[in-house]
Wavefront OBJ file of the C-alpha trace (Angstrom):
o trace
v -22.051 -0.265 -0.480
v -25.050 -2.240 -0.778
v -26.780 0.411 -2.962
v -23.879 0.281 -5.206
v -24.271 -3.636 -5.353
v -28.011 -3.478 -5.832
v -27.388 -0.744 -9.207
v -24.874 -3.091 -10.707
v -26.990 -5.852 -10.364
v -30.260 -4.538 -11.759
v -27.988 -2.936 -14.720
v -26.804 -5.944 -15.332
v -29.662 -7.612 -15.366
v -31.375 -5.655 -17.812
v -28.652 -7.063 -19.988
v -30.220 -10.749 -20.401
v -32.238 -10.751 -23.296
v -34.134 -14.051 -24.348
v -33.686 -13.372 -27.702
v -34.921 -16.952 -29.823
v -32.280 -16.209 -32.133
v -29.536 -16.119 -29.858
v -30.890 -19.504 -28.094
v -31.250 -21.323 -31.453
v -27.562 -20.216 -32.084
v -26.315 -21.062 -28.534
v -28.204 -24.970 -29.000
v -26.891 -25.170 -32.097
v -23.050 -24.953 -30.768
v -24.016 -26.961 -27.774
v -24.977 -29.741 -30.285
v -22.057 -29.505 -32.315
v -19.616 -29.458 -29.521
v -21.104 -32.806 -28.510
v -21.326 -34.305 -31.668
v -17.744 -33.189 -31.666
v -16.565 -34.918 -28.507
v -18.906 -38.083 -29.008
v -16.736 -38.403 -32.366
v -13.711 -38.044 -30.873
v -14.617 -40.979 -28.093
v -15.105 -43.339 -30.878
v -12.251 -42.531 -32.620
v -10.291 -43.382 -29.435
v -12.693 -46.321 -27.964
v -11.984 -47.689 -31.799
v -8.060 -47.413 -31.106
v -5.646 -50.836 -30.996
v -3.753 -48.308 -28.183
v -5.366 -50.562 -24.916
v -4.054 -47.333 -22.961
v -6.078 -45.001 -25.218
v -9.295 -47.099 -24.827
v -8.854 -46.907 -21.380
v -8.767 -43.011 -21.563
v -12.069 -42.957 -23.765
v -13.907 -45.321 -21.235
v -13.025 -42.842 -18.753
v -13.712 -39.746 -20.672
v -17.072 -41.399 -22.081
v -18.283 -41.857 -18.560
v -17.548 -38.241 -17.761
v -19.422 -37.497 -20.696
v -22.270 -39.377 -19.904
v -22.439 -38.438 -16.396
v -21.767 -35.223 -15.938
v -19.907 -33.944 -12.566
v -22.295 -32.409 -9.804
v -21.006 -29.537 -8.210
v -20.741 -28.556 -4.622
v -24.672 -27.955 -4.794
v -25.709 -31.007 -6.211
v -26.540 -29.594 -9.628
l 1 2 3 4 5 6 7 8 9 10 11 12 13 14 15 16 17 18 19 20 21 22 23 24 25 26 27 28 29 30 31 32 33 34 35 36 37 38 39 40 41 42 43 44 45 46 47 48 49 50 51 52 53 54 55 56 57 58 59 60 61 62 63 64 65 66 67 68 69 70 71 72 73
């Protein structure tokens, strides 16, 4: 069992590449995605909805500060 582990690990392993491309590309959507959500915050922080401004507050902290797992990361 543990040799079959170790082979599916090293196989897939071999799979990471650190292609610059592929990192550019994968920043790039990271950035947009943001841009994307930071929009849509102000869009609802700008609301006359006291509900929906209460929503983005929340939402905006969550963005800001990001959740820690059960690791601490």
């Amino acid at each position: 069992m543990k040799t079959v582990l170790a082979i599916t690990l090293l196989s897939l392993a071999g799979c990471a590449t650190f292609n610059p491309d592929v990192e550019k590309s994968v920043s790039r959507d990271r950035t947009m995605n943001d841009m994307a959500k930071t929009a849509l915050i102000n869009e609802m922080l700008n609301s006359p909805d006291p509900a929906v401004r209460l929503e983005a507050a929340r939402i905006a902290k969550d963005f800001i500060i990001p959740k820690k797992n059960i690791l601490g990361f």
